[in-house]
N, C-alpha and C positions, 0 to 999 in steps of 0.2 A: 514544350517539354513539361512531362509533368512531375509534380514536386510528389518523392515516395515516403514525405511523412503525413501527406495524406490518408493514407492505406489504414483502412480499419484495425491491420494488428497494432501499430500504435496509437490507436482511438481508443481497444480492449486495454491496452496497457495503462492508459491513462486511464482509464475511469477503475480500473484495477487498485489503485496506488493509492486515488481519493478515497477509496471506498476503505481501503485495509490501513491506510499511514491513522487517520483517528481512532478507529478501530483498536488497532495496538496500542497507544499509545491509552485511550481508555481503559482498555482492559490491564495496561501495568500497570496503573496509579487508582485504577478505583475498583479492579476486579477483588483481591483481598479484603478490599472495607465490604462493599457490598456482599460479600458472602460470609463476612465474617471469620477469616483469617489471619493470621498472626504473620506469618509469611507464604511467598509464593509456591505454590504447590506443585510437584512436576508436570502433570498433567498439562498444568498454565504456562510453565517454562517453556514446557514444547511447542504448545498451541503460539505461544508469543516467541519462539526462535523462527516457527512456520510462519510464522506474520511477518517477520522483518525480515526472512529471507526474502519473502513474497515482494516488499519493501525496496529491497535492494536489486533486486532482478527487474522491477517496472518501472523502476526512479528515473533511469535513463531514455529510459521510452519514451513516458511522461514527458519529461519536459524535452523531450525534440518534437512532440506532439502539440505542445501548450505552446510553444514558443516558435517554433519552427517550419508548421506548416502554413500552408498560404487560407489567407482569409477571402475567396475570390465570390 
């Protein structure tokens, strides 16, 4: 039988997650210093609601991928 969190779409979903969760998470703590901002600008709000929807949509994937599939 074979185990379907093998399946490449949750392998894109994981490496989706690793790639976007620091990604966000940089860009809302150091995108304003780095540019020189006082506060977050809409532009960045968006980009960073688009990021942690992205976040929230692969989280689950992710970790039935990381955790779940068979190591054969």
């Amino acid at each position: 039988m074979t185990n379907r969190y093998n399946e490449p779409l949750y392998q894109i979903a994981a490496m989706t997650f690793v790639v976007v969760l620091p990604l966000t998470v940089g860009l809302a703590f150091l995108g304003p210093r780095l540019l020189g901002l006082a506060a977050i600008p809409e532009w960045m709000m968006a980009t960073l609601l688009a990021l942690g929807l992205a976040c929230i949509v692969t989280g689950p994937l992710a970790w039935r991928w990381f955790y779940l599939r068979r190591k054969d």
